[in-house]
C-alpha positions as CSV (number, residue, x, y, z in Angstrom):
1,X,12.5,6.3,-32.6
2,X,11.6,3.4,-35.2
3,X,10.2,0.4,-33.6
4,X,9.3,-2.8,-35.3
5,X,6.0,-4.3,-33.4
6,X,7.3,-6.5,-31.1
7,X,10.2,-4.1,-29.7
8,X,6.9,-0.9,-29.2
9,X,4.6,-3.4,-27.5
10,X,7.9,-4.2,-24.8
11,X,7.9,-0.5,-24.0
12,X,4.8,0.1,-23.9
13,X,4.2,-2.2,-21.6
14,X,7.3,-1.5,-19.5
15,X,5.9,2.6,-19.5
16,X,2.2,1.1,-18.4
17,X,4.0,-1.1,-15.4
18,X,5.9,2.4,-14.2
19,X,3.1,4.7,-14.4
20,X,-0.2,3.1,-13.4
21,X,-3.3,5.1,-12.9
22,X,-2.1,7.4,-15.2
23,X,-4.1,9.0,-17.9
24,X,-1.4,8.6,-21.1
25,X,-2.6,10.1,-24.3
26,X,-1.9,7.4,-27.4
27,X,-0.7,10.5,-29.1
28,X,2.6,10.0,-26.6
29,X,3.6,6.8,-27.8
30,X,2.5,7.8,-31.5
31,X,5.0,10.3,-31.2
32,X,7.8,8.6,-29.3
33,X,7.8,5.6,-31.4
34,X,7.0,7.2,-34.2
35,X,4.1,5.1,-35.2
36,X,0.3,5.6,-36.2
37,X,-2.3,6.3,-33.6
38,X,-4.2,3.3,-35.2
39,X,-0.8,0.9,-34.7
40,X,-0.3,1.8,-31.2
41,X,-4.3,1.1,-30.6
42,X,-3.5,-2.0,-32.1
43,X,-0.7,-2.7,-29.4
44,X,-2.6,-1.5,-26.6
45,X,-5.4,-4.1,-28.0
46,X,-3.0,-7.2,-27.6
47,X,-1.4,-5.9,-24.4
48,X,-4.4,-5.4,-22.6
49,X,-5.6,-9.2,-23.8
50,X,-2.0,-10.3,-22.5
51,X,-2.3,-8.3,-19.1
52,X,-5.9,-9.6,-18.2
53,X,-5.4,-13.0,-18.7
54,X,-1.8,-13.3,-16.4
55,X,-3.8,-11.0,-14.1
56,X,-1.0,-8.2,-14.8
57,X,-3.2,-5.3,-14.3
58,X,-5.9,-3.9,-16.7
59,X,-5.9,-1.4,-19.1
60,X,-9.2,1.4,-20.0
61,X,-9.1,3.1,-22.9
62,X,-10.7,6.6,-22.8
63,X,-12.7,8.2,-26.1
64,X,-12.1,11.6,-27.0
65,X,-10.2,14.7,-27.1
66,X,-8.4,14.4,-23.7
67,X,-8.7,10.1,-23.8
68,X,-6.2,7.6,-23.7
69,X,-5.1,4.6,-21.6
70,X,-4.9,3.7,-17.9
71,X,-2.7,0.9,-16.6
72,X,-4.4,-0.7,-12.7
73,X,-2.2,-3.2,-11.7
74,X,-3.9,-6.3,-9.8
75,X,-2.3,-9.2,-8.7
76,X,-4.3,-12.6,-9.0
77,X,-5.9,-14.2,-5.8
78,X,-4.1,-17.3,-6.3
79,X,-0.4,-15.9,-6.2
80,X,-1.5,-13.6,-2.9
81,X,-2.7,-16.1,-1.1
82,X,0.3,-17.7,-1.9
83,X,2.6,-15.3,-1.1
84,X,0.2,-14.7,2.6
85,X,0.7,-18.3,3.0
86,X,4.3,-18.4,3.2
87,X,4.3,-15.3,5.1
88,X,2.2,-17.2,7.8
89,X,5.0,-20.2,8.4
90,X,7.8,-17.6,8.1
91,X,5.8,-15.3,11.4
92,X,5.3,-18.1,12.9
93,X,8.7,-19.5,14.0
94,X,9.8,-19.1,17.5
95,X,12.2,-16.7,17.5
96,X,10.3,-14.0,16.2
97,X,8.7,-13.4,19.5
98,X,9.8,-10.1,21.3
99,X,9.2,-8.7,24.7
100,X,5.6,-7.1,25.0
101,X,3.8,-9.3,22.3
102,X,5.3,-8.3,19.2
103,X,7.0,-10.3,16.6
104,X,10.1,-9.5,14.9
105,X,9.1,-8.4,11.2
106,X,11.8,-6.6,9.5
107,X,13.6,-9.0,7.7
108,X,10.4,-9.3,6.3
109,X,9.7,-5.7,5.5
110,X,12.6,-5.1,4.0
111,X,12.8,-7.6,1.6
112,X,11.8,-5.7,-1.9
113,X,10.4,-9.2,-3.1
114,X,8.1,-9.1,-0.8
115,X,7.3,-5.7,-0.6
116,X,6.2,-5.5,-3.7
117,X,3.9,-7.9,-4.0
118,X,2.5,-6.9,-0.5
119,X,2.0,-3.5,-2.0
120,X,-0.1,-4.8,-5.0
121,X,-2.2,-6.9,-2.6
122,X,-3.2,-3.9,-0.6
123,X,-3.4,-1.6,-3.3
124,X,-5.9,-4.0,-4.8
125,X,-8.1,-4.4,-1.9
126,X,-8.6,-0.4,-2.3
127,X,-8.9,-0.6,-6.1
128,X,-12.4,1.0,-5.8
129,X,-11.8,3.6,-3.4
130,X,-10.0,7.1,-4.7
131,X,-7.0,7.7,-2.6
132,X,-4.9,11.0,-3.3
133,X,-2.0,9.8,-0.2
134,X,-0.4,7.2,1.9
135,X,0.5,7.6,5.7
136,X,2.3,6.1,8.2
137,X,4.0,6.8,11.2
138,X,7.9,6.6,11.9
139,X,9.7,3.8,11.1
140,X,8.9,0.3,10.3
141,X,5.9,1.0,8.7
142,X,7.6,3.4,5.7
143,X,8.8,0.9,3.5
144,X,5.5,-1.2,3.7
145,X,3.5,2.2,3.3
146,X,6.1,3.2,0.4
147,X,5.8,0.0,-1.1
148,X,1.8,0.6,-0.9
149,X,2.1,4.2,-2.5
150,X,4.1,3.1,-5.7
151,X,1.7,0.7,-6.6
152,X,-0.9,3.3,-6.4
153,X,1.1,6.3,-7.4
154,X,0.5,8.6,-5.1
155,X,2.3,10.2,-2.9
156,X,3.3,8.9,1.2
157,X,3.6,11.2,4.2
158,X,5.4,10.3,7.2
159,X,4.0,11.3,10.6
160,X,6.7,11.1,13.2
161,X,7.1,11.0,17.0
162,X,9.5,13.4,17.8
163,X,9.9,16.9,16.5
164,X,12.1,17.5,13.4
165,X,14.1,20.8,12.5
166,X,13.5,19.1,8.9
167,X,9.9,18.9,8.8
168,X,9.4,22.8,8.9
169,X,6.2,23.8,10.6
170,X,4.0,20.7,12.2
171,X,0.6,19.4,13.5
172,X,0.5,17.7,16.7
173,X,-2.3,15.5,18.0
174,X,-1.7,13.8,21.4
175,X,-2.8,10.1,21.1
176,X,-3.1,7.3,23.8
177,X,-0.4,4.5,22.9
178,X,-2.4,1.5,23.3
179,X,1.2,-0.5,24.5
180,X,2.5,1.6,27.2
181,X,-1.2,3.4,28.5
182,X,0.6,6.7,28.1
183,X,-0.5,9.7,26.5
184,X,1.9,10.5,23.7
185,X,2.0,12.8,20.9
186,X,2.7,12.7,17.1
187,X,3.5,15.6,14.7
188,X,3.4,15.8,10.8
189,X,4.4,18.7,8.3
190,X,2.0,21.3,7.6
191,X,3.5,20.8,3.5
192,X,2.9,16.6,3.6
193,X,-0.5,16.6,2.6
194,X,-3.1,18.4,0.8
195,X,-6.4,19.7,2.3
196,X,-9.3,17.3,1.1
197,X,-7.1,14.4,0.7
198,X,-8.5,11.0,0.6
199,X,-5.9,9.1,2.7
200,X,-4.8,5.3,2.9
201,X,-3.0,4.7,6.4
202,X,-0.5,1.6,6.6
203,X,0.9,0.4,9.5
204,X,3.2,-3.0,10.2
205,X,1.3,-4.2,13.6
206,X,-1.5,-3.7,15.0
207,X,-1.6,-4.3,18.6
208,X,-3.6,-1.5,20.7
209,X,-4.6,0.5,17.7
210,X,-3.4,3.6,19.3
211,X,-0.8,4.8,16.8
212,X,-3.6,4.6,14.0
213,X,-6.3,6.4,16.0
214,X,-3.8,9.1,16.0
215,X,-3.2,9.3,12.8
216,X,-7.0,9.1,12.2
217,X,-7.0,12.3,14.6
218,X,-4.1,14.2,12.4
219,X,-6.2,14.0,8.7
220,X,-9.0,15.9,10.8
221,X,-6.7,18.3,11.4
222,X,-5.5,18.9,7.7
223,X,-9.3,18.7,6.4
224,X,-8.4,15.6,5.0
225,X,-10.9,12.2,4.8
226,X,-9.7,8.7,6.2
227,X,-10.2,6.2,2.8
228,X,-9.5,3.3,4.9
229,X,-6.9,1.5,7.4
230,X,-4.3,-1.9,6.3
231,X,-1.7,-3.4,8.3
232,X,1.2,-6.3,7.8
233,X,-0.2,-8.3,10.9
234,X,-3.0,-8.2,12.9
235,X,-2.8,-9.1,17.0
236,X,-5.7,-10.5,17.3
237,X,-5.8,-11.2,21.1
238,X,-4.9,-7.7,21.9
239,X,-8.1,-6.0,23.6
240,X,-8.6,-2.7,21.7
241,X,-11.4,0.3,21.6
242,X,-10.3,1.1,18.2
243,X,-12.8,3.4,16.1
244,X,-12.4,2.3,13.1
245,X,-12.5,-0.4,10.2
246,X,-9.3,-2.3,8.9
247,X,-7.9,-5.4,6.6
248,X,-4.7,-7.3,7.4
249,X,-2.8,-9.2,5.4
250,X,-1.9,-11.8,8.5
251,X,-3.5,-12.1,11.7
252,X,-1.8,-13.1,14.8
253,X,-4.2,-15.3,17.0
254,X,-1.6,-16.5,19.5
255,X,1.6,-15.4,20.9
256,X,2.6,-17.6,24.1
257,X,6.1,-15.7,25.5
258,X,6.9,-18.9,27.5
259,X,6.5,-21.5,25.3
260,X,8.0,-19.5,22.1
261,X,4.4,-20.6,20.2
262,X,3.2,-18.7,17.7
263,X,0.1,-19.4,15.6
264,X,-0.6,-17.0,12.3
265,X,-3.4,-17.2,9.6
266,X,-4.6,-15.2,6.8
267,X,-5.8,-11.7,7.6
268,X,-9.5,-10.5,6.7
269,X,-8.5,-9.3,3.6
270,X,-9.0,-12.3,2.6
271,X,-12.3,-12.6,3.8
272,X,-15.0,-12.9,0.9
């Protein structure tokens, strides 16, 4: 298909924006738009001078034989810690609070606006680390960790509580829950992830840090390497003997049941 300049560098850019981290040979677009190699070079060129400076994403072009062009989508620091901001007065309105020290979050999590751009935040925190999978555990944390995944393009596997005629043949670890002091056990498909991934666990809350030492306990069991922990919110005045490093978007530094006070500030993701 024929494209005058300005209709090739719209879909170009729209193909980047839908595949990120994906090695894409100029040779495709030569071919789809039927254009030069040099002309699409050209349009990579200006797009990549466009995406930089509105802090888009960025684009690497790769020499030779099996080159091409990568799209990493960022987000600028100014518009997440805008977005964290207002995330901060909405957790912290009275209502939220629910029996046990959580706080009501999924009107939150299920708003696509916001899980977007909670999805590039995170995904850019772990720009520099190779991640082959996302992982969470059953329920409110899969549209935060699938949110997470599409940014990155890789895949997300779902560890569940109870046993599934579904998920075919399963892993189990027993865990400690850190809310209830029980010992509880979680299970994920044997086909979910690959051995010798590099895995990205997401969660919505973390309170005890149970549910994520768990998890943490399942990648040994597939061979598999924890690439690092993020959560939605942080409790920070929950005691924990967690075992392992994390970054939050929020952190919750007080929750008073009686007086309906909540108090919420930026996470250490934000930390410099």
């Amino acid at each position: 298909m024929k494209l005058r300049r300005s209709e090739r560098m719209v879909v170009i850019s729209n193909y980047l924006i839908n595949h990120p981290y994906e090695l894409t040979s100029l040779n495709v677009f030569a071919q789809r738009y039927d254009s030069a190699k040099s002309s699409i070079s050209e349009d990579i060129v200006i797009i990549k001078r466009a995406f930089e400076q509105m802090e888009i994403g960025n684009i690497e072009t790769i020499t030779g034989a099996g080159g091409g062009v990568v799209f990493t989508p960022t987000i600028s620091d100014r518009e997440s810690r805008a977005m964290a901001d207002e995330l901060c007065e909405k957790l912290s309105e009275s209502d939220r609070i629910l029996p046990g020290g959580y706080i009501y979050l999924s009107d939150l999590l299920s708003t696509p606006s916001i899980l977007t751009n909670i999805g590039r935040v995170i995904a850019k925190s772990f720009r520099d680390q190779k991640i082959d999978a996302v992982m969470t555990v059953a329920t409110k944390g899969v549209p935060l960790a699938n949110a997470v995944a599409n940014v990155l393009n890789v895949p997300f596997v779902i560890v569940r509580r109870d046993l599934k005629i579904t998920e075919g043949s399963t892993v189990s670890v027993n865990y400690a829950s850190g809310s209830s002091d029980r010992i509880e056990k979680m299970f994920l498909s044997k086909r979910s992830l690959k051995a010798g991934s590099r895995v990205l666990i997401v969660d919505d809350f973390l309170k005890g840090g149970g549910t994520i030492n768990g998890m943490i306990s399942l990648l040994s069991e597939f061979d598999s390497e924890l690439a690092g922990v993020a959560v939605f919110a942080d409790n920070a005045q929950e005691a924990r003997e967690q075992h392992f490093d994390y970054k939050s978007l929020l952190k919750v530094t007080n929750i008073d049941v009686k007086t309906n006070h909540v108090d919420v500030e930026l996470g250490n993701l934000f930390d410099k």
